[in-house]
DSSP file (Angstrom, degrees, kcal/mol; ACC not computed):
  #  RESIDUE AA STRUCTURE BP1 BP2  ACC     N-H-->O    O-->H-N    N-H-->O    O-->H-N    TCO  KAPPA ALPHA  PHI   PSI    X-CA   Y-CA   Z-CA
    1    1 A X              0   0    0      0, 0.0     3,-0.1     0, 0.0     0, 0.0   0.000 360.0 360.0 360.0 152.2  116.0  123.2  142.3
    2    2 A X     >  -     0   0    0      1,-0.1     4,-0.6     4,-0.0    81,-0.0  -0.031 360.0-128.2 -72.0 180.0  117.5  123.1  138.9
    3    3 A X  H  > S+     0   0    0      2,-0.2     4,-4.2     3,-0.1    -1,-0.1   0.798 118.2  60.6 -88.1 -46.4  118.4  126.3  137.0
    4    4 A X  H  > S+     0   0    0      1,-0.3     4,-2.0     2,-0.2    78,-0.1   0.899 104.9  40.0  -4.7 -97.2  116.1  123.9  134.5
    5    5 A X  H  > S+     0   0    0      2,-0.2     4,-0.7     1,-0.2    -1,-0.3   0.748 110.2  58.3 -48.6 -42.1  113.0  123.6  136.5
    6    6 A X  H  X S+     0   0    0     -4,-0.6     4,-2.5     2,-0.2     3,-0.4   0.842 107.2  52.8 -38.7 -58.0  113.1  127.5  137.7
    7    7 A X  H  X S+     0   0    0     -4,-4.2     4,-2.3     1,-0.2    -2,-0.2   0.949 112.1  40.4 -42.4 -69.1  113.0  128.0  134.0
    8    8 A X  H  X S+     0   0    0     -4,-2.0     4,-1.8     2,-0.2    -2,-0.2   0.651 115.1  51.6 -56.2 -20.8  109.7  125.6  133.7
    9    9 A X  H  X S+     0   0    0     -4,-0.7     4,-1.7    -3,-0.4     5,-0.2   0.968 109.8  52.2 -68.9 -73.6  107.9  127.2  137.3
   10   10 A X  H  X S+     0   0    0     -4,-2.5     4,-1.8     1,-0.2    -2,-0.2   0.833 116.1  39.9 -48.2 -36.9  108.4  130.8  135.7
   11   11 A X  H >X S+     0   0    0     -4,-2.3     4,-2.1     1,-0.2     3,-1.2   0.990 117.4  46.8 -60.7 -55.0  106.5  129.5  132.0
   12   12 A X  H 3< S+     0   0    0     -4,-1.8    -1,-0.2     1,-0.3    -2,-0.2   0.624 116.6  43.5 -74.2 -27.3  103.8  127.5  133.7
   13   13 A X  H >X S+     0   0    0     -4,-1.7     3,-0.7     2,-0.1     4,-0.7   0.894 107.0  63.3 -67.6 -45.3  103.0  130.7  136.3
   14   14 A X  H XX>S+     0   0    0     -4,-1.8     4,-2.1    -3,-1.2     5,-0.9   0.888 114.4  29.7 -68.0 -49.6  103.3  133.1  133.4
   15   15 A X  H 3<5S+     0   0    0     -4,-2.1    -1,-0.3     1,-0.2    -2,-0.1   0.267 121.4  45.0-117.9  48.3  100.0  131.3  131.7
   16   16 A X  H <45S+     0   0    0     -3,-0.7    -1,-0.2    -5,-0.3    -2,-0.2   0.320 141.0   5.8-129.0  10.5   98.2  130.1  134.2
   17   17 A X  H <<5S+     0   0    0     -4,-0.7    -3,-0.2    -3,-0.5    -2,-0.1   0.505 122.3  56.8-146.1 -29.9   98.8  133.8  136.1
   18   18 A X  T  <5S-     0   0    0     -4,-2.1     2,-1.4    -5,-0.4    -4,-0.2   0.493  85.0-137.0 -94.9 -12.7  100.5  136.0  134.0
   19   19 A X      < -     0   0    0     -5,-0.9     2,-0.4    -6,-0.2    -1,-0.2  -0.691  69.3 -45.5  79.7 -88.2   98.4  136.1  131.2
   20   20 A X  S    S-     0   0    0     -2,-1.4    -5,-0.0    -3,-0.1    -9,-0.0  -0.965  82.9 -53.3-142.9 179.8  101.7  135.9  128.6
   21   21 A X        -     0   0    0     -2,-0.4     2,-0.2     1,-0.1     3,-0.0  -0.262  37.8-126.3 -35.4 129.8  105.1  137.8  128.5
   22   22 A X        -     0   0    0      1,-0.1     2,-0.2     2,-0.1    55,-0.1  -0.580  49.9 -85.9 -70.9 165.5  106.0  141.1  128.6
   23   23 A X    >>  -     0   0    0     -2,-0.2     3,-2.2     1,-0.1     4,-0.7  -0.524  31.0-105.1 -95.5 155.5  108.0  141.9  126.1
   24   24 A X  H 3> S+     0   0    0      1,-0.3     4,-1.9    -2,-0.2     5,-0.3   0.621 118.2  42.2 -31.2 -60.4  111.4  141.7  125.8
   25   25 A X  H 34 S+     0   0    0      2,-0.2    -1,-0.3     1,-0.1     4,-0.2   0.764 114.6  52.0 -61.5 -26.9  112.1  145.5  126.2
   26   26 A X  H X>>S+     0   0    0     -3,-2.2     3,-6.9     1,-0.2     4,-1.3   0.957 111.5  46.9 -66.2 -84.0  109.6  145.9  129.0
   27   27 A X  H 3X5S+     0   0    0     -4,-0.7     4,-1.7     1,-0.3    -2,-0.2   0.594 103.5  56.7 -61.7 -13.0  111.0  143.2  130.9
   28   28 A X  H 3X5S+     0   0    0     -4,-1.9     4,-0.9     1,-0.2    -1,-0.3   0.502 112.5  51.8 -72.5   3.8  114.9  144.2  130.6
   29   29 A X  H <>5S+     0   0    0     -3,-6.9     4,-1.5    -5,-0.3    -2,-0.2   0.852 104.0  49.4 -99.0 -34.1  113.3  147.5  132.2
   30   30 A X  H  X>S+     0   0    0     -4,-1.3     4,-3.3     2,-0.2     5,-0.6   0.856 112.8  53.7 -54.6 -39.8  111.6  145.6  135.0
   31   31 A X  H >X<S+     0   0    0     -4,-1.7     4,-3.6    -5,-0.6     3,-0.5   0.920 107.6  47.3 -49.8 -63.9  115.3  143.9  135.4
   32   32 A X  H 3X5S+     0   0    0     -4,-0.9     4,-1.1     1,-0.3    -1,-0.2   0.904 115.7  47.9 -58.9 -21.1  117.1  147.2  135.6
   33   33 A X  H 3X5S+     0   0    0     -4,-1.5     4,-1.9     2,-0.1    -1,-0.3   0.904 109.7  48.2 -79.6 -20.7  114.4  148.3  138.2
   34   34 A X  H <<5S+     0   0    0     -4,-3.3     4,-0.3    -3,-0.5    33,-0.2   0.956 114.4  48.6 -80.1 -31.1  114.5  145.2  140.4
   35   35 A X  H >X<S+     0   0    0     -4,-3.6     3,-3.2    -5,-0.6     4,-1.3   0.970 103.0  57.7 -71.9 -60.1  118.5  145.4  140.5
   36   36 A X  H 3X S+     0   0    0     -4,-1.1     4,-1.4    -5,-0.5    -2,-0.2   0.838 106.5  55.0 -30.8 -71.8  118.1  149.2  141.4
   37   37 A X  H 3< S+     0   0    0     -4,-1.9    -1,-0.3     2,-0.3    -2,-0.2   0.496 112.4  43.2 -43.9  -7.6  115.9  147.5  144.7
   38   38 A X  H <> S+     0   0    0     -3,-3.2     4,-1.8    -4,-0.3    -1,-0.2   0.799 106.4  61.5 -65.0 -64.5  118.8  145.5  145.4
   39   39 A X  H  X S+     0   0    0     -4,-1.3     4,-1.6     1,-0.3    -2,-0.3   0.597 107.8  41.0 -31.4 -55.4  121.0  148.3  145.0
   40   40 A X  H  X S+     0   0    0     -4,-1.4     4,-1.0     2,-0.2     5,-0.3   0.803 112.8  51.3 -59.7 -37.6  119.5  150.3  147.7
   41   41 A X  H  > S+     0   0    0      2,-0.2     4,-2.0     3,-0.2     5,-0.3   0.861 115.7  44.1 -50.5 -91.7  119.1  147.5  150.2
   42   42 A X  H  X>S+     0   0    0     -4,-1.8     4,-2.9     2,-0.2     5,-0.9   0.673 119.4  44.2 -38.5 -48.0  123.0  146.5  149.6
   43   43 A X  H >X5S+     0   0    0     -4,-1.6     4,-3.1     1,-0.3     3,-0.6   0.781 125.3  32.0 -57.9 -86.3  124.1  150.6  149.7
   44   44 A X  H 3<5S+     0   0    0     -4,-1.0    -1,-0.3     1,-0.3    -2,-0.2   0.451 127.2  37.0 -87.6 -24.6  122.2  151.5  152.6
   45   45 A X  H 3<5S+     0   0    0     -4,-2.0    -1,-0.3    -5,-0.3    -2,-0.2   0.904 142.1   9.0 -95.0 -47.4  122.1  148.0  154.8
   46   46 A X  H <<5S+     0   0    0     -4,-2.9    -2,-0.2    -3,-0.6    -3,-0.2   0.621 125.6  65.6-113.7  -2.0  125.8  146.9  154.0
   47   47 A X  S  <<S-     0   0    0     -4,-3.1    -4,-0.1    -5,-0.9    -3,-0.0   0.048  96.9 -88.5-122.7-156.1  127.2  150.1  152.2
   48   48 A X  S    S+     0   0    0      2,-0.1     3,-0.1    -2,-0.0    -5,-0.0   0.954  88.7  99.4 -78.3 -57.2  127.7  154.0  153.7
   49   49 A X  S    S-     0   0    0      1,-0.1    -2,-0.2    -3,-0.0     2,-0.1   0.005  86.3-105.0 -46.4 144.5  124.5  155.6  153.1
   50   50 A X        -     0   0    0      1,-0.1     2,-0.2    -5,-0.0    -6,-0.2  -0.338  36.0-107.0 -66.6 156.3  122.4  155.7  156.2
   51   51 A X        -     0   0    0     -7,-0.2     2,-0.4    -3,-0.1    -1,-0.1  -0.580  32.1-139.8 -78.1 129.6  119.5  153.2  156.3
   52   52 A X    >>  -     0   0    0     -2,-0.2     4,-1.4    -3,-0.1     3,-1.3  -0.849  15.6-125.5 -71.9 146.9  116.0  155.1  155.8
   53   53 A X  H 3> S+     0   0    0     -2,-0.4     4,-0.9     1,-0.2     3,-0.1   0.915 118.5  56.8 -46.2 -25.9  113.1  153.7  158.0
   54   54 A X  H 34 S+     0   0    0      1,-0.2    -1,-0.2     2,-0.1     4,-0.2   0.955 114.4  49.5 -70.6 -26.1  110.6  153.0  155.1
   55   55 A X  H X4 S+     0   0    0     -3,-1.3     3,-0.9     1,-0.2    -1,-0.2   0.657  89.7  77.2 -58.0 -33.3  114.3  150.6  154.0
   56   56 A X  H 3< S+     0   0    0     -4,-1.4    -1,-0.2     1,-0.3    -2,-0.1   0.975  98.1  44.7 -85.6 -49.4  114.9  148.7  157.5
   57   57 A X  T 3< S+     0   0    0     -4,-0.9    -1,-0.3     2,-0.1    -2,-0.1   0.891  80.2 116.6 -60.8 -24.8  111.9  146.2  156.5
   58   58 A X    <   -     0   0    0     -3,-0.9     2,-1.0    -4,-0.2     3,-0.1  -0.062  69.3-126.7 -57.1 130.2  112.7  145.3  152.8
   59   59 A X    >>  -     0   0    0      1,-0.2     3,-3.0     2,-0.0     4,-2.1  -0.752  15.9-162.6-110.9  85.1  113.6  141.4  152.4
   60   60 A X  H 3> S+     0   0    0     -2,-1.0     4,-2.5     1,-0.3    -1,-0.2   0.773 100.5  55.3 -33.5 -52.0  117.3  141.4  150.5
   61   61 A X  H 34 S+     0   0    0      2,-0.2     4,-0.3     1,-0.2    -1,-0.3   0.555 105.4  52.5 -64.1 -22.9  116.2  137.7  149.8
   62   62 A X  H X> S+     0   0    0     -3,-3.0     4,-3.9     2,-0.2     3,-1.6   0.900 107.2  53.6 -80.6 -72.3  112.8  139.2  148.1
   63   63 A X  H >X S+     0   0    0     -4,-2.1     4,-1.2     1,-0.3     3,-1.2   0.934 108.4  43.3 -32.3 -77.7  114.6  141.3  146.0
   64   64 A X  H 3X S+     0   0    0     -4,-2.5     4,-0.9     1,-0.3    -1,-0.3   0.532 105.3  60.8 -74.9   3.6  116.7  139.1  144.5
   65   65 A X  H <> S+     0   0    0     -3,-1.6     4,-2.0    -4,-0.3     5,-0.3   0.759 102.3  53.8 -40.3 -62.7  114.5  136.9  144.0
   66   66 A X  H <X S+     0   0    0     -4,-3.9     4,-1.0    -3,-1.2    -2,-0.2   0.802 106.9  50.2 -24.4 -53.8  112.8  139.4  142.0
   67   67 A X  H  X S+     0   0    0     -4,-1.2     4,-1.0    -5,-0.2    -2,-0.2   0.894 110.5  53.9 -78.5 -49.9  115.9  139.9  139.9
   68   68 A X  H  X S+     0   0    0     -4,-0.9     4,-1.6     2,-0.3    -2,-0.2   0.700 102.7  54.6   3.1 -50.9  115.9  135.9  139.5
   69   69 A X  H  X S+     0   0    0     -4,-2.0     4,-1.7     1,-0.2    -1,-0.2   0.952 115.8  44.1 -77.6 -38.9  112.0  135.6  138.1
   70   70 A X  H >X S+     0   0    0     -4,-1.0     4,-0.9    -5,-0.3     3,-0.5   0.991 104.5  52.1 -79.0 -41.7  113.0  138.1  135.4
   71   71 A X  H 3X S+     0   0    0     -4,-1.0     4,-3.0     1,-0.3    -3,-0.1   0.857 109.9  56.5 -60.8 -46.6  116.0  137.0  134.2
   72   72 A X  H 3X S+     0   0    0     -4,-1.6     4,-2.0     1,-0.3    -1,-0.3   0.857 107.5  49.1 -60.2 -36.7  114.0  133.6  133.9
   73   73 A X  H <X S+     0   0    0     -4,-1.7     4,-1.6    -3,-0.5    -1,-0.3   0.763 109.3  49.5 -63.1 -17.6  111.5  135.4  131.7
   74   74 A X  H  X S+     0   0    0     -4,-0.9     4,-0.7     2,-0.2     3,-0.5   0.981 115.4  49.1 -90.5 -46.5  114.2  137.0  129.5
   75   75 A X  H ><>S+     0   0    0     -4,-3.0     5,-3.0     1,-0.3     3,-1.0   0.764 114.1  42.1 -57.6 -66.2  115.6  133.3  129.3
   76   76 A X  H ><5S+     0   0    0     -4,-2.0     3,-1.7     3,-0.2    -1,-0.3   0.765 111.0  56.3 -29.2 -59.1  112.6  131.8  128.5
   77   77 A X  H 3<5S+     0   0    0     -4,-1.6    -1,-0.2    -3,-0.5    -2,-0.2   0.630 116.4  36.5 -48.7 -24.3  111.6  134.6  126.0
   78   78 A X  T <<5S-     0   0    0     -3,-1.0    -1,-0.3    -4,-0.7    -2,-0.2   0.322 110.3-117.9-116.0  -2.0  114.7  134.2  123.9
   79   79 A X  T < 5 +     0   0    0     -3,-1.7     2,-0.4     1,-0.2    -3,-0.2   0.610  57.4 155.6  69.2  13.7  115.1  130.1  124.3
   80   80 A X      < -     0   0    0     -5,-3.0     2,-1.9    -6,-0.2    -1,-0.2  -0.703  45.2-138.4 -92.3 128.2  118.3  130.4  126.0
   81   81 A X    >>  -     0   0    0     -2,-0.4     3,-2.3     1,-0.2     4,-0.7  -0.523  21.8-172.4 -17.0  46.5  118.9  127.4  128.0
   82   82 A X  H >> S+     0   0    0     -2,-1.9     4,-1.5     1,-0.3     3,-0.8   0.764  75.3  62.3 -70.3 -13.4  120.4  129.2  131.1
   83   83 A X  H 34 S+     0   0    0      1,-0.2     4,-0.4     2,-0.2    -1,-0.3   0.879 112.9  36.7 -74.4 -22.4  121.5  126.1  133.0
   84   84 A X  H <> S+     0   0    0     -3,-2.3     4,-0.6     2,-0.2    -1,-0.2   0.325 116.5  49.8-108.9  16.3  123.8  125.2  130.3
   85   85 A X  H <X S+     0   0    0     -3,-0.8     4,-0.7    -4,-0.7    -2,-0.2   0.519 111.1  48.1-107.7 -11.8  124.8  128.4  129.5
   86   86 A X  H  X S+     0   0    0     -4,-1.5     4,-1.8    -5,-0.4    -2,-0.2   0.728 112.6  52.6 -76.0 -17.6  125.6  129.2  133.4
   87   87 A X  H >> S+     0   0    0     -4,-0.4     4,-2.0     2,-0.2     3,-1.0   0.987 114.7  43.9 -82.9 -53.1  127.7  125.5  133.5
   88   88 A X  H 3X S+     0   0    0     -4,-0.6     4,-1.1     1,-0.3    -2,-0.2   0.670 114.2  46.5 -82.8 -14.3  129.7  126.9  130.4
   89   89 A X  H 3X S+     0   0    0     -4,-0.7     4,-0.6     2,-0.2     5,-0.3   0.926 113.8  49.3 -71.8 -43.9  130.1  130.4  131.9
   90   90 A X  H XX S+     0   0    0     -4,-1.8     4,-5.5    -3,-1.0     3,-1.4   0.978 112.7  49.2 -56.2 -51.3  131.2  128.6  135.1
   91   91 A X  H 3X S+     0   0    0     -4,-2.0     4,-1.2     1,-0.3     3,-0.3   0.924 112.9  45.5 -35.4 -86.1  133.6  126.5  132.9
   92   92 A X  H 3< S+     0   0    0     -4,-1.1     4,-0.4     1,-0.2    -1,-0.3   0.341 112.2  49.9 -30.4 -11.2  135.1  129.6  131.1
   93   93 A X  H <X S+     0   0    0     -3,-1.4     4,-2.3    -4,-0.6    -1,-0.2   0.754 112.6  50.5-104.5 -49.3  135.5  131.7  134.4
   94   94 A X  H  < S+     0   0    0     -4,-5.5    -2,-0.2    -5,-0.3    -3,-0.1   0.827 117.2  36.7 -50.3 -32.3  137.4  128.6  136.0
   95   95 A X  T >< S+     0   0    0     -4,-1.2     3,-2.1    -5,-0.2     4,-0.3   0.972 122.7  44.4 -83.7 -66.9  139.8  128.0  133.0
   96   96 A X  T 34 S+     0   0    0     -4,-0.4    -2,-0.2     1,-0.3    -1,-0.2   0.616 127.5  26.0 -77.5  -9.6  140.3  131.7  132.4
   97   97 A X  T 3< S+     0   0    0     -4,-2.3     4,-0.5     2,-0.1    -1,-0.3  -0.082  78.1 122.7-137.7  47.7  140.8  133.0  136.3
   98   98 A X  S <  S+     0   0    0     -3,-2.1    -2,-0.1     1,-0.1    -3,-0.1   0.916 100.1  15.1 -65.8 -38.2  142.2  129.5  138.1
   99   99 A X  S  > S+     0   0    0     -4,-0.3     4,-0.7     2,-0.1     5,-0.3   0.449 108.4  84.5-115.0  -4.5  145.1  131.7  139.0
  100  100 A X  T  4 S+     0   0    0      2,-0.2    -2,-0.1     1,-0.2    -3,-0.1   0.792  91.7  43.3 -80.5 -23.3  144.1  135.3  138.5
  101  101 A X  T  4 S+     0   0    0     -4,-0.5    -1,-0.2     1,-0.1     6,-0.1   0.634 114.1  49.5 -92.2 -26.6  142.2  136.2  142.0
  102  102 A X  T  4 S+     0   0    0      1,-0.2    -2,-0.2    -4,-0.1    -1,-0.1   0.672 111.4  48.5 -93.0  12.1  144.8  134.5  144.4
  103  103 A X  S  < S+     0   0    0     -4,-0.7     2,-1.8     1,-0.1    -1,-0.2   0.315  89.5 106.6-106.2 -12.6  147.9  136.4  142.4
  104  104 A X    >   -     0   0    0     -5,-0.3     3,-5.7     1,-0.2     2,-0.4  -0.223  55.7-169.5 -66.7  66.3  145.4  139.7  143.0
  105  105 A X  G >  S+     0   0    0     -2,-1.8     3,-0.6     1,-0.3    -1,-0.2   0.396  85.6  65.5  -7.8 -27.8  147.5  141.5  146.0
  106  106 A X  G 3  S+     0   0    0     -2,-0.4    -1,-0.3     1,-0.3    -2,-0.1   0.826  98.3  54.2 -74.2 -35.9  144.3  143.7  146.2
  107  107 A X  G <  S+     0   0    0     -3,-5.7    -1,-0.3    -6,-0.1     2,-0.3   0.087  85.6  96.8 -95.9  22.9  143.0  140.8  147.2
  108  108 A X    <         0   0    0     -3,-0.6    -5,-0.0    -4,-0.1    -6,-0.0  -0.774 360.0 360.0-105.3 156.5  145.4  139.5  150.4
  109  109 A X              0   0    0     -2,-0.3    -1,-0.1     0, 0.0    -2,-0.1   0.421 360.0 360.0 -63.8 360.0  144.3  140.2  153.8
């Protein structure tokens, strides 16, 4: 599915379920909690900290999902076009690091 269409699912759920938008500042606080809920899955599942039990069920795919359904409400909220500003980000990363991660030493086996 398009970045496009994701955008149009998230409006059309929001008033026929959500009642309307939160507002902007509410929802960049829902962001920074639903990345924190990554953020403990990834430390504790892939990272040092030990795993708590209440953690071991939590669905990494859920989560970011989460982080995904807001981002598309801030998108929405603000008009931005995120499929063409994610092709021209892709653009701009390609141009500006084509050589810069295989010359990274850090980065040889």
């Amino acid at each position: 599915m398009s970045i496009k269409k994701s955008q149009e699912q998230v409006d059309e759920w929001i008033k026929n379920h959500g009642v309307r938008y939160f507002n902007e500042l509410t929802n960049m606080a829902q962001l920074t909690e639903e990345v924190g809920e990554v953020a403990r899955i990834i430390a504790r599942r892939y990272g040092e900290q030990s795993e708590k039990e209440s953690d071991k069920n939590k669905d990494l795919g859920e989560e970011l999902a989460d982080v995904m359904f807001v981002v598309l409400c801030l998108a929405n909220q603000t008009g931005t076009d995120l499929e063409a500003a994610f092709h021209k980000k892709l653009q701009i990363k390609t141009e500006r690091d084509h050589d810069r991660h295989h010359n990274n030493s850090k980065l040889k086996s």
